[in-house]
C-alpha positions in Angstrom: 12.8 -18.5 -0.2 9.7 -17.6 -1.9 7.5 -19.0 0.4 9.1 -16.9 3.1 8.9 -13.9 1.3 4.8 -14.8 0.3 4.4 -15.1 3.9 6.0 -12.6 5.7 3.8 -10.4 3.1 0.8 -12.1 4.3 1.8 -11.2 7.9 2.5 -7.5 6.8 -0.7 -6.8 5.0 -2.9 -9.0 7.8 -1.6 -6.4 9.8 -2.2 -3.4 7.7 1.2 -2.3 7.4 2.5 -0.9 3.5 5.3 -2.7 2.0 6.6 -3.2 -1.5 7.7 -6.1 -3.4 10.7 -5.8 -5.6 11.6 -9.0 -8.1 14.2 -9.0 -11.0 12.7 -9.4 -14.1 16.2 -10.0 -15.9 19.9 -9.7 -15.4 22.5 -8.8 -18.2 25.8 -9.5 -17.3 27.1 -9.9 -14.1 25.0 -10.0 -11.5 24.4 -11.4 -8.1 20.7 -11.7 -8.4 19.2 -13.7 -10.1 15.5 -13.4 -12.2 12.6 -14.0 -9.9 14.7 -12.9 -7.1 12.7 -11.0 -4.8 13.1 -8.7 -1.4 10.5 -6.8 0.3 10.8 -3.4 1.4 9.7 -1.7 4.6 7.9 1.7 4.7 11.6 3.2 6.4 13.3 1.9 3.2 14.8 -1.3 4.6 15.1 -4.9 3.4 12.6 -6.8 5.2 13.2 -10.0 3.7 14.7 -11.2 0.1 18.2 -11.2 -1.3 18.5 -8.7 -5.2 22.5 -8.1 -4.7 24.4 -5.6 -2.4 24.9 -2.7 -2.4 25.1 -1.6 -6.2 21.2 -2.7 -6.6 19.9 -2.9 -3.0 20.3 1.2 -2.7 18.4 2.1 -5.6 15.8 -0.4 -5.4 14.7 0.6 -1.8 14.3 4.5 -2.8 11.9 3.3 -5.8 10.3 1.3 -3.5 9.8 4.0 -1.5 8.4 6.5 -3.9 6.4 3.6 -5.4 4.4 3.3 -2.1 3.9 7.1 -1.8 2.5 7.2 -5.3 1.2 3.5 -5.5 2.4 2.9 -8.5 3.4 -0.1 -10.0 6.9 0.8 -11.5 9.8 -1.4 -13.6 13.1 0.3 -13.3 17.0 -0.4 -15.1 19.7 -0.7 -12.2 23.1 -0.1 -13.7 25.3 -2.4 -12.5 28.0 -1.0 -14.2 28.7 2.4 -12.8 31.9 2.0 -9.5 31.3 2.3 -6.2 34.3 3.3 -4.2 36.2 2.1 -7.1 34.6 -1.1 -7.4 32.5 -2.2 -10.6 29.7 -4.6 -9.9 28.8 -5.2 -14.0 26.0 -5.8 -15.8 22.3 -4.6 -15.9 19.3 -5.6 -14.0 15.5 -5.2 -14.6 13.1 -5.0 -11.3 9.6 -4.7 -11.4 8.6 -3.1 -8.0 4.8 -3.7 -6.5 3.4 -0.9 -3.6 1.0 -3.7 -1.7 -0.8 -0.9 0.4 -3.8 -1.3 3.7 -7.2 -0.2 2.2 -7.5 3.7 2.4 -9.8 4.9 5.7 -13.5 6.4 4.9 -14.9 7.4 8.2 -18.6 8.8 8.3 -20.0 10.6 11.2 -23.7 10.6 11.0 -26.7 7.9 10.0 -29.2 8.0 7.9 -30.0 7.8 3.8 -26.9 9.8 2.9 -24.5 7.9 5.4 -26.0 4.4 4.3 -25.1 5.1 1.3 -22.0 6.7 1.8 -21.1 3.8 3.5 -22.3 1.0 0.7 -20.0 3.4 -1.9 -16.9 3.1 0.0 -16.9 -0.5 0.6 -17.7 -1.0 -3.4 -14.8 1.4 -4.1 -12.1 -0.5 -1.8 -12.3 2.1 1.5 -11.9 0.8 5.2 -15.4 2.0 6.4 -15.8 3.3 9.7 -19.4 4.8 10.8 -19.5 6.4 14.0 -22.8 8.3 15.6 -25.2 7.5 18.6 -27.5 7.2 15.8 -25.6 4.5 13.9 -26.9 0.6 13.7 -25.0 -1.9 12.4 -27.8 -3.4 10.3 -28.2 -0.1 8.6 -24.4 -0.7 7.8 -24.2 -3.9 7.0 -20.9 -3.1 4.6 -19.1 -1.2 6.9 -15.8 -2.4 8.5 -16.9 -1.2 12.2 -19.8 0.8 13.3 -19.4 3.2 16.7 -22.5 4.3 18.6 -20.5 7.2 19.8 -19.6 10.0 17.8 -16.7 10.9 15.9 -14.9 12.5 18.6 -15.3 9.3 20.9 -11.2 8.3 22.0 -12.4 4.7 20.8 -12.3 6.5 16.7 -9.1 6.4 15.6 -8.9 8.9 12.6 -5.4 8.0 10.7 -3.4 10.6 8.9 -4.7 10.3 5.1 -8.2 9.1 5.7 -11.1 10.3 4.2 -13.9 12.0 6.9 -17.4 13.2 6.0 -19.3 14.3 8.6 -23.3 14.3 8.5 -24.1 14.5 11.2 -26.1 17.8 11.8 -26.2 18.7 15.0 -24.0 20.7 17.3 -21.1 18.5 18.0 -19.8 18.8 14.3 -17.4 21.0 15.3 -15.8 18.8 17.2 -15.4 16.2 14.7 -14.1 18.4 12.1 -11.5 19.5 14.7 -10.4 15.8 15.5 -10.3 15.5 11.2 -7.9 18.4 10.8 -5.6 17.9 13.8 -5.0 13.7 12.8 -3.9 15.4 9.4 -6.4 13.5 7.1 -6.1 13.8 3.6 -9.9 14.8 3.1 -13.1 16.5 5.2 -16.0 17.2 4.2 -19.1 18.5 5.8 -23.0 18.2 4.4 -24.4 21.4 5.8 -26.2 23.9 4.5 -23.8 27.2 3.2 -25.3 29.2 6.5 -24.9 26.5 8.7 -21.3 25.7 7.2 -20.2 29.5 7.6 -21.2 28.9 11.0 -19.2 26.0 11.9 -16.3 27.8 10.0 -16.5 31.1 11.7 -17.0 28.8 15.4 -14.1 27.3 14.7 -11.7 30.2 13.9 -12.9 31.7 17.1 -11.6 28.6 18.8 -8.1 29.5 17.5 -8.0 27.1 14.3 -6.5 28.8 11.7 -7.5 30.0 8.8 -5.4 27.9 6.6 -6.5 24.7 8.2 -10.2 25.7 8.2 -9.9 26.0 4.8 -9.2 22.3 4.3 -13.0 21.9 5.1 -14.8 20.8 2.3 -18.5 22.5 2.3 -20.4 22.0 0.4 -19.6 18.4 0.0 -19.0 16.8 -3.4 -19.0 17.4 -6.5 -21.2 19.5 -9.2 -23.8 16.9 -10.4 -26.8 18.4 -9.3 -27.8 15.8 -7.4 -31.0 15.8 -5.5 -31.5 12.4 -3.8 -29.7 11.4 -0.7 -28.2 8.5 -3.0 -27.2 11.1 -5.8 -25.6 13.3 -2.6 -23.5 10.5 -1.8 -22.2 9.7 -4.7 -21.1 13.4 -5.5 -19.3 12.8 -2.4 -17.3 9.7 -3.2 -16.8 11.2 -6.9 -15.2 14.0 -4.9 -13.2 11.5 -2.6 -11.8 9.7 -5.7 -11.0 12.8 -7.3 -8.3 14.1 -4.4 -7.4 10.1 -4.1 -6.5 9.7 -7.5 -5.3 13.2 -8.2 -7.9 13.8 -10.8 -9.5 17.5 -11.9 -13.5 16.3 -11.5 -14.1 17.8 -14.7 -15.6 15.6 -17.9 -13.6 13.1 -19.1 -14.7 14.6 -22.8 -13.1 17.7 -22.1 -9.8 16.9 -20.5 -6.8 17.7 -22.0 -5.0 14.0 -21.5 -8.4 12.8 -23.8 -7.7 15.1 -26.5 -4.4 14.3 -27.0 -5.7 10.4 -26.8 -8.2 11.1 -29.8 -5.5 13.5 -32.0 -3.1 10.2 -31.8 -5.9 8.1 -33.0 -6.1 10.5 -35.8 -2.3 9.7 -36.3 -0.6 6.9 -38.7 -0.4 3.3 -36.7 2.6 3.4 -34.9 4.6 0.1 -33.7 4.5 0.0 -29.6 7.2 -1.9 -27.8 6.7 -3.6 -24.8 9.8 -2.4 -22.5 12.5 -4.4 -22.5 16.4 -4.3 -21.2 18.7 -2.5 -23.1 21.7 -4.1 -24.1 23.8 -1.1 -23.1 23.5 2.0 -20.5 20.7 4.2 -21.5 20.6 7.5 -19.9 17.5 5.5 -18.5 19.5 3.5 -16.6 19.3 3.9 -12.9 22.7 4.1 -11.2 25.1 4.3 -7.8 
């Protein structure tokens, strides 16, 4: 069983598709499953593969695994086992840990040169699909990137997914265009590098072209972060500080002053306090997921 599961995960995430992995940790009681017993779950909510027990667990496992690939979290939950279904008690307790397993998030760059190089190098380091697409573009000056276009961003042969990340830097007059294709393919980030003139430009261009004011809004410009930056190198890496940011849901501002690392440094300040590592509960906990 295990090697059919390990490979039909292979064949899922050779072909880019998300799925998550869901294997019982421990069983209390009665219980179909057994520990170690896996299944892995579809992106509809559906049992690809694997065997945890029927319905009492196989219900509540899928919906966590779903909500585990839209957050891409790691996640251990408590399946009740005792609560009845129609009338029917399935006893015990179960403990699953459940594993998002998730394709490699889209950076697309329109545009060559320093900034996009770099751009480019960044994204590869920080786990991005890299697509570069420009007439300008040479696939030795991107010799990271995942696949290089000589045509631009609005070429048919760019596929621009929903959620990817799109900077365009490309400077010239077809950068409408490009953020157009961005907006309408619903991806999770756009940024242009323009100048503020040249940006309220584009912006106003667009509107007039009947995109509406909501959407044009999505448009990030100017690109990036606050760090000052200078260099085409520093400009780049405000960018992908930027992309990270609206990835990982985090505020851009310094760690030093964030709220969570105050709180961190007050506990310090606190009496040592024993830490449990989670375990099962050897009764119902209002924890406890049930059916």
């Amino acid at each position: 069983m295990f090697d059919d599961v390990f490979g039909t995960a292979h064949e899922l995430k050779s072909r880019g598709e998300p799925f998550a992995i869901a294997t019982v940790i421990s069983v209390q009681g009665s219980g179909s499953a057994k520990p170690g017993s896996k299944v892995i779950v579809d992106t509809d909510g559906h049992v690809v593969l694997g065997w945890i027990g029927g319905g009492c667990a196989e219900s509540t496992v899928c919906q966590e695994a779903l909500e585990s690939m839209n957050d891409g979290k790691v996640r251990v939950i408590n399946v009740d086992l005792t609560d009845e279904v129609f009338g029917m008690p399935c006893g015990g307790m179960m403990q699953v840990a459940i594993e998002p397993v998730l394709p490699k998030p889209d950076l697309l760059v329109a545009g060559h040169g320093r900034i996009a190089e770099t751009l480019a190098q960044l994204g590869n380091l920080l786990g991005f699909s890299v697509t570069v697409a420009d007439p300008g573009a040479v696939p030795n000056a991107f010799p990271t990137a995942d696949h290089v276009f000589s045509t631009g961003l609005n070429s048919a042969e760019v596929e621009v997914r929903p959620g990817s990340y799109v900077v365009v830097a490309t400077h010239h007059k077809g950068d409408h265009l490009s953020l157009k294709k961005a907006i309408d393919s619903q991806a999770g980030y756009v940024a242009l590098i323009a100048s503020r003139s040249r940006s309220q430009l584009i912006f106003e261009y667009l509107e007039d072209a009947g995109m509406p004011r909501e959407n044009v809004a999505k448009i990030r410009s100017p690109a990036g972060l606050s760090l000052g930056a200078e260099t085409p190198e520093e400009i780049a890496l405000s960018i992908m500080s930027e992309v990270v940011a609206v990835r990982r849901g985090g505020s851009g501002q310094p760690m030093a002053e964030s709220a969570a690392v105050r709180q961190l440094e007050a506990n310090l300040d606190k009496p040592a306090q024993t830490l449990d590592a989670p375990t099962l509960p050897p009764a119902i906990s209002s924890q406890s997921k049930g059916l």
